[in-house]
Structures are given as structure tokens and as C-alpha cells.
TORSE-345094 format. One record per atom (N, C-alpha, C): z negated, y negated, x negated; atom name; residue number from 1. Coordinates in pm, whole numbers, padded with zeros to 5 digits. Example, Ala and Ser with C-alpha at 12.3 -4.5 7.8 and 13.67 -1.06 7.14 Angstrom:
BEGIN
{site {-00780,00569,-01319},"N",1}
{site {-00780,00450,-01230},"CA",1}
{site {-00780,00330,-01320},"C",1}
{site {-00708,00225,-01285},"N",2}
{site {-00714,00106,-01367},"CA",2}
{site {-00787,-00003,-01290},"C",2}
END
This chain:
BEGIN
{site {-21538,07245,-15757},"N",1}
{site {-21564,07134,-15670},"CA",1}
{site {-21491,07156,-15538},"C",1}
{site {-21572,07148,-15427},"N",2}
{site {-21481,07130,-15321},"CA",2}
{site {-21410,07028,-15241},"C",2}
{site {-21297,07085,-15156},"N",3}
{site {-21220,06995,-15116},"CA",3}
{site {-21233,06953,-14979},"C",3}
{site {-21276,06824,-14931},"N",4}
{site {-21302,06787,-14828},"CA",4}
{site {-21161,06780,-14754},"C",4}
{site {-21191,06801,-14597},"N",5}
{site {-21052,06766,-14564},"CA",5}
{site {-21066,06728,-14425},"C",5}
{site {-21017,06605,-14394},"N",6}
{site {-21049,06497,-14311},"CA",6}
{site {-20941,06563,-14153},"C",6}
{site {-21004,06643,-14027},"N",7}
{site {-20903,06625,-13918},"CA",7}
{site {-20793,06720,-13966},"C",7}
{site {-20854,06879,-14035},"N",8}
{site {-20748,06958,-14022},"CA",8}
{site {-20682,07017,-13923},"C",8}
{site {-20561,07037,-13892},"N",9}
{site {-20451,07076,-13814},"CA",9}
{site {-20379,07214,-13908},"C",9}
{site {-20352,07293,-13831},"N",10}
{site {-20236,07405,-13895},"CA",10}
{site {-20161,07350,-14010},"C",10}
{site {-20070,07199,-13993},"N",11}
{site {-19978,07189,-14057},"CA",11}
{site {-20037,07110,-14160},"C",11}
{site {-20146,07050,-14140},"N",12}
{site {-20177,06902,-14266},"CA",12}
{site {-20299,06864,-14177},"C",12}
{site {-20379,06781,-14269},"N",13}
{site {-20506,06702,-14259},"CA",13}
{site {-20487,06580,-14299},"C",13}
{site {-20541,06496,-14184},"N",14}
{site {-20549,06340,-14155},"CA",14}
{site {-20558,06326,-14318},"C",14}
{site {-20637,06380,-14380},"N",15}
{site {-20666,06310,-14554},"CA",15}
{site {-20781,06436,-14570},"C",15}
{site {-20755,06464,-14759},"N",16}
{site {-20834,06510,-14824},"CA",16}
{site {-20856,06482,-14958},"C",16}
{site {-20972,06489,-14954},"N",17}
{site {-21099,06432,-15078},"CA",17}
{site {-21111,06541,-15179},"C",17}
{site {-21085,06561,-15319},"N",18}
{site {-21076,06595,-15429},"CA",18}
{site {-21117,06557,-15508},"C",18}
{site {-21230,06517,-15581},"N",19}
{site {-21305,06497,-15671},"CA",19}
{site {-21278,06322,-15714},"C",19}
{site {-21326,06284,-15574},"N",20}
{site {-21380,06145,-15516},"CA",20}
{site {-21195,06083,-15492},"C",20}
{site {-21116,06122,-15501},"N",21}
{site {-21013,06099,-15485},"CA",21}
{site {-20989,06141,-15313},"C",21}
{site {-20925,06017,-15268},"N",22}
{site {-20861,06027,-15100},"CA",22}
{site {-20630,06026,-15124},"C",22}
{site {-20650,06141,-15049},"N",23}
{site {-20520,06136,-15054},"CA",23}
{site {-20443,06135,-14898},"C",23}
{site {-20366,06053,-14867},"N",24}
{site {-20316,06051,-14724},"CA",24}
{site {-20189,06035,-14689},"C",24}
{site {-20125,06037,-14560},"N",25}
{site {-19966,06040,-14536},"CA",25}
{site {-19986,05957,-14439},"C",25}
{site {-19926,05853,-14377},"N",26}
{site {-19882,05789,-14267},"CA",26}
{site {-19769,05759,-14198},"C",26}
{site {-19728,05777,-14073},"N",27}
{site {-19606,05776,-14028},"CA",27}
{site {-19631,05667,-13899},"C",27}
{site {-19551,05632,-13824},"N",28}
{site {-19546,05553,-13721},"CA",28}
{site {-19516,05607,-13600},"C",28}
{site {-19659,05573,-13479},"N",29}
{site {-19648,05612,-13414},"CA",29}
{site {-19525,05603,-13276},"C",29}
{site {-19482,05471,-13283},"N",30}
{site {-19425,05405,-13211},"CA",30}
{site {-19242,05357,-13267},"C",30}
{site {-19203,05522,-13263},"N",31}
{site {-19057,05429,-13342},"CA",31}
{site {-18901,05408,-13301},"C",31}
{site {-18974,05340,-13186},"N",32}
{site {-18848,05206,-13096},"CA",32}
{site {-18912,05085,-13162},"C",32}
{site {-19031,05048,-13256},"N",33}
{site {-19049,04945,-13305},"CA",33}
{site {-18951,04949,-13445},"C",33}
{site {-18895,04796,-13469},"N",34}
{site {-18815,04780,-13609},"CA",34}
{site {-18921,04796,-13778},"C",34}
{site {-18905,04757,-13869},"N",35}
{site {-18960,04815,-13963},"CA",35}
{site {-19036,04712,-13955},"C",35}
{site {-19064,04573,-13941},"N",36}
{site {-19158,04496,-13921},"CA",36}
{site {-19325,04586,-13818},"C",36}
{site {-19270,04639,-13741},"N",37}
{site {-19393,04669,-13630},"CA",37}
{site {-19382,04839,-13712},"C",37}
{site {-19290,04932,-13754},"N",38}
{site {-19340,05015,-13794},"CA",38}
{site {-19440,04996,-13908},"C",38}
{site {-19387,04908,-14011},"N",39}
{site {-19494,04942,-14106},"CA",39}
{site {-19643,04865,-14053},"C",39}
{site {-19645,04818,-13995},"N",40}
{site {-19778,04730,-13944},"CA",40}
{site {-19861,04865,-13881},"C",40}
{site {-19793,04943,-13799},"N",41}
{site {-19827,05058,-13749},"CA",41}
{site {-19875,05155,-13882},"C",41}
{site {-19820,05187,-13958},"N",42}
{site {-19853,05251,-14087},"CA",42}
{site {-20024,05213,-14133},"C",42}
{site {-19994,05073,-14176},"N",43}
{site {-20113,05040,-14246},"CA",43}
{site {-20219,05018,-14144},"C",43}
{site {-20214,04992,-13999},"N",44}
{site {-20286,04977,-13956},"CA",44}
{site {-20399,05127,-13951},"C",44}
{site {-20300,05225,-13946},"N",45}
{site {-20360,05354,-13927},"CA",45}
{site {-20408,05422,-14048},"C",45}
{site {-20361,05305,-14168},"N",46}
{site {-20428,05373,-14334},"CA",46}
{site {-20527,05313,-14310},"C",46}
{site {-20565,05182,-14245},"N",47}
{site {-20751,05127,-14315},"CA",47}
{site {-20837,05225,-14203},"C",47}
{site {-20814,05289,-14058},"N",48}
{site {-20875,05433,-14008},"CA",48}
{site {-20884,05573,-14088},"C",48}
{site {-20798,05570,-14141},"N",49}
{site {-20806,05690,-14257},"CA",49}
{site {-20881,05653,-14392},"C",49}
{site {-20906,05533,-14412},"N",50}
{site {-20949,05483,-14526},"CA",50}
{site {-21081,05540,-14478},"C",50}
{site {-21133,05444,-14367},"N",51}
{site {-21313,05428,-14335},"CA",51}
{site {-21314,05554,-14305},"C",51}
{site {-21245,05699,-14262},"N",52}
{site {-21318,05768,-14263},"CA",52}
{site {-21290,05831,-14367},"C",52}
{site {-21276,05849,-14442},"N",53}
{site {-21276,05933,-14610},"CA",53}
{site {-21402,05800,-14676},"C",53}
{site {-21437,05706,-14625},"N",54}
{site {-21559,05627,-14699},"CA",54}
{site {-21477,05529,-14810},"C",54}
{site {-21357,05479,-14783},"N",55}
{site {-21276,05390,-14852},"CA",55}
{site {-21238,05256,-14802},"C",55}
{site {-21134,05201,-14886},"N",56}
{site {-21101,05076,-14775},"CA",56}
{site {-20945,05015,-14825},"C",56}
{site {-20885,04953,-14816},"N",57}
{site {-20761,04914,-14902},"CA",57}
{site {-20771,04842,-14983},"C",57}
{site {-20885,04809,-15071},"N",58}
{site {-20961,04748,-15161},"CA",58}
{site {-20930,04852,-15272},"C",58}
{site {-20958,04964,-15217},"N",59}
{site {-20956,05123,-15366},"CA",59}
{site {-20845,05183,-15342},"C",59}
{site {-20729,05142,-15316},"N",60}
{site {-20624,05167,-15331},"CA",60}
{site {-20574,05246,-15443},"C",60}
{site {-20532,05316,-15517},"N",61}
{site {-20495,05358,-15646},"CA",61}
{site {-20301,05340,-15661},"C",61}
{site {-20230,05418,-15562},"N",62}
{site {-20152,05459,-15536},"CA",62}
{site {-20078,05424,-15415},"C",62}
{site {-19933,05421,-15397},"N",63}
{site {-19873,05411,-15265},"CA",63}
{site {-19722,05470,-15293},"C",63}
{site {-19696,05548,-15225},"N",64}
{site {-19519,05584,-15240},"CA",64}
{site {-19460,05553,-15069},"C",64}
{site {-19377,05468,-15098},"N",65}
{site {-19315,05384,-14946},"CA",65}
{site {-19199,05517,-14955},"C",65}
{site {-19191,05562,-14835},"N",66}
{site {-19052,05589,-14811},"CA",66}
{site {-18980,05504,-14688},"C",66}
{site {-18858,05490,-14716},"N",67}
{site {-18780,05412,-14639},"CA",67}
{site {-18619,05473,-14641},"C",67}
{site {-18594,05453,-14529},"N",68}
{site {-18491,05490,-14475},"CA",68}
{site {-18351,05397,-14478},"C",68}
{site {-18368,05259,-14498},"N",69}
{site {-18276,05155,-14534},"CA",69}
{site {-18304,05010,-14616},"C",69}
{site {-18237,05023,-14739},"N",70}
{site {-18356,04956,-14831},"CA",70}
{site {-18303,04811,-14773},"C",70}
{site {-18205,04786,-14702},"N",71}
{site {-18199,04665,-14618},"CA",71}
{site {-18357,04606,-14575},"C",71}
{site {-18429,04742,-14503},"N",72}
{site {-18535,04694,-14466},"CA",72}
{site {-18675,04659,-14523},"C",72}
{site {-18651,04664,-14690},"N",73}
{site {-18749,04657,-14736},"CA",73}
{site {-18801,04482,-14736},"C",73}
{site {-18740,04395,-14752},"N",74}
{site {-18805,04291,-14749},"CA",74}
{site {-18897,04286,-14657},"C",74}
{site {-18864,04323,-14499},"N",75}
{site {-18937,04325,-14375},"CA",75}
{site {-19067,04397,-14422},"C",75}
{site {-19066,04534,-14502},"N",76}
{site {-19175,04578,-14508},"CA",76}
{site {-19237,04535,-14632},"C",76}
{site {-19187,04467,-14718},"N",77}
{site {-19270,04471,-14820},"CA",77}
{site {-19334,04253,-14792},"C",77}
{site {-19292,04192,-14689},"N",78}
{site {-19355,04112,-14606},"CA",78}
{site {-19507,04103,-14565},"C",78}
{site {-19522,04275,-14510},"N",79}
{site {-19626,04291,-14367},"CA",79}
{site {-19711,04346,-14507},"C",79}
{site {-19705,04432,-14625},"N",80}
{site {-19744,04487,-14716},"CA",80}
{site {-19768,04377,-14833},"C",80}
{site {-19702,04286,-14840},"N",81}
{site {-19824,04182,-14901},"CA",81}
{site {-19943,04129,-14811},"C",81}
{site {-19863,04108,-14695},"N",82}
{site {-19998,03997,-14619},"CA",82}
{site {-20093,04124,-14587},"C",82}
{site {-20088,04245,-14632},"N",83}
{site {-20209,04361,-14589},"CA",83}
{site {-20275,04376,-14702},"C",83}
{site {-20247,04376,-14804},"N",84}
{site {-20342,04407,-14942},"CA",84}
{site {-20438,04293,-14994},"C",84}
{site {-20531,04309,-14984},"N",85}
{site {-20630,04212,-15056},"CA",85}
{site {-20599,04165,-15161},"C",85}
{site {-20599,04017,-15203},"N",86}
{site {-20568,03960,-15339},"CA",86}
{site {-20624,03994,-15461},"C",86}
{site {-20571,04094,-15598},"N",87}
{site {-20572,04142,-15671},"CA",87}
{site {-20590,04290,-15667},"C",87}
{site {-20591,04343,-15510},"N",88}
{site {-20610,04438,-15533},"CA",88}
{site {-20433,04595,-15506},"C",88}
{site {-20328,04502,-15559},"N",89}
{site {-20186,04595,-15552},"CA",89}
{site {-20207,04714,-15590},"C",89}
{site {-20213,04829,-15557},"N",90}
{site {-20135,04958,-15575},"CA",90}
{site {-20097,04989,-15698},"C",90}
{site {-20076,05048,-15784},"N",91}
{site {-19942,05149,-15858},"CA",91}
{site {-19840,05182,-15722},"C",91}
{site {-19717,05113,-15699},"N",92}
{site {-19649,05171,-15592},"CA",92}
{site {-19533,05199,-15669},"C",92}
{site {-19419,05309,-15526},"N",93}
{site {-19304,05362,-15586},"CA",93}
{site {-19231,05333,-15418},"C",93}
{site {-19090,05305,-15474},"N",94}
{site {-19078,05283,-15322},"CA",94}
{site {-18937,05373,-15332},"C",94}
{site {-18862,05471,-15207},"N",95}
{site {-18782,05537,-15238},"CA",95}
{site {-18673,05572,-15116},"C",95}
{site {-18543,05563,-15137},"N",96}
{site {-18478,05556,-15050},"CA",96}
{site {-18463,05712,-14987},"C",96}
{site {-18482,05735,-14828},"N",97}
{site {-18457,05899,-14870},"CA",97}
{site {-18424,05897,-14681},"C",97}
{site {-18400,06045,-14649},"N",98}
{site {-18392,06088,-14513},"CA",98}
{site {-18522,06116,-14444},"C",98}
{site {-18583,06061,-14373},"N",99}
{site {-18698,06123,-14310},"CA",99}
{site {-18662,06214,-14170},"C",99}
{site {-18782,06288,-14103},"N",100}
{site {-18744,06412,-14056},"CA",100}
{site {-18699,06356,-13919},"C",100}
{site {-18776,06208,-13891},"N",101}
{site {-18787,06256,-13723},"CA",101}
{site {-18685,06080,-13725},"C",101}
{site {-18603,06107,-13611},"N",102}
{site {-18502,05998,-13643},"CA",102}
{site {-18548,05902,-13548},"C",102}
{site {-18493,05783,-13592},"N",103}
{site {-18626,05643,-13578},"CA",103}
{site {-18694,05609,-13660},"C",103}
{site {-18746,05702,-13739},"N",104}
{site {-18895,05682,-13827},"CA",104}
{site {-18825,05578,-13971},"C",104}
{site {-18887,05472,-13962},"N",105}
{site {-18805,05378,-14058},"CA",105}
{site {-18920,05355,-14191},"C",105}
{site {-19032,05431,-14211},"N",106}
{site {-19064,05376,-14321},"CA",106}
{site {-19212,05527,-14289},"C",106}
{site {-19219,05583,-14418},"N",107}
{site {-19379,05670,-14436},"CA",107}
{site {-19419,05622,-14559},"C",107}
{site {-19580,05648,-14553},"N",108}
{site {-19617,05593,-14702},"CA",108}
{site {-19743,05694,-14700},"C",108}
{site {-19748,05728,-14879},"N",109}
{site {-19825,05829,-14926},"CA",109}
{site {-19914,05748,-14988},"C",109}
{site {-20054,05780,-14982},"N",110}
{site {-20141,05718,-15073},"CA",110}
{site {-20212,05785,-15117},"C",110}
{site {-20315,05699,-15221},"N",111}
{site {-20435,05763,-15279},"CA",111}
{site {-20477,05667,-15318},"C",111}
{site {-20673,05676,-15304},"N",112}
{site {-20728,05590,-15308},"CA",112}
{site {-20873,05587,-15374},"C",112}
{site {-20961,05575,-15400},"N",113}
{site {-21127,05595,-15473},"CA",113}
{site {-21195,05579,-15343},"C",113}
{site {-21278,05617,-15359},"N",114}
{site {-21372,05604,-15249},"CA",114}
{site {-21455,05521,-15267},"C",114}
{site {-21514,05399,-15190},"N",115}
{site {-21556,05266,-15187},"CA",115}
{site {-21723,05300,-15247},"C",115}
END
């Protein structure tokens, strides 16, 4: 079966499709914003990656939050209820860790079905 792959680059692709499975990374573009406007930035740029892999945050499967100060998780896990459609939560993992580029207060990994 082949592997679709959404906006390849040298280093990584916007998202790739594996046997109807969407898998994606999101980071924030803008990070002088606090974790409130980063993660809004996140998800805003997962439901563009969704519609083009043919998904939506409806087929969600999966989510791994990384975060940088779990101080800030209430803030994000705030903007991340009011974004998910009612009944439709994730399997999520959320994990405290170093990310690469400093500022960056929150990435999230997903995977999703295709709509």
C-alpha cells in the first residue's frame, strides 16, 4: 500500500496517509504568543492539515501534547476542550519535555481516520 504524503519538504511532510490513517505534527507559528494563543495557533493549523488529508477533528484517533511547563497546561487544555467536538476526545498523552526552538510552549502529534 502506498504512502501518501501531504507538502513534502527534505526534513518532514505537512502529514502522511498510511492505510487511511493521517498522521501529523504541529508547532506554533507565532511564539511571543503565551500558551493560550500558542495552542489556538496549533489547532488552528490541525483542522488545515485535517481538510487536506480529507479529515476533520471529528476523526481524531490520537493526540500527544507536548509542553514545556505543566503550569501551562490548564491554559491549554482550556482552548483544547472548547476545540474538540462534543463526544468526539482523542486517546491523548500529554508530556512534559524540552522542545527545540525556545519560546515554543506547546507541539502536538496526531492521528486521525479520514472523514
Amino acid at each position: 500500500m502506498d504512502i501518501q504524503r501531504i507538502n513534502p519538504e527534505t526534513r518532514w511532510s505537512d502529514a502522511t496517509v498510511y492505510q487511511g490513517l493521517v498522521h501529523f505534527v504541529e508547532v506554533p507559528a507565532d511564539l511571543s504568543a503565551d500558551m493560550r494563543g500558542q495552542t489556538e495557533q496549533v489547532l488552528a493549523q490541525a483542522e488545515k492539515t485535517l481538510a487536506l488529508a480529507g479529515s476533520n477533528k471529528s476523526r481524531l484517533l490520537m493526540a500527544t501534547l507536548y509542553v514545556t511547563d505543566l503550569r501551562n497546561v490548564p491554559a491549554m487544555n482550556e482552548v483544547w476542550d472548547a476545540w474538540l467536538p462534543p463526544g468526539c476526545a482523542p486517546v491523548r498523552a500529554c508530556l512534559k519535555v524540552e522542545l527545540v526552538s525556545p519560546g515554543m510552549l506547546v507541539e502536538i502529534a496526531f492521528v486521525a481516520a479520514p472523514a
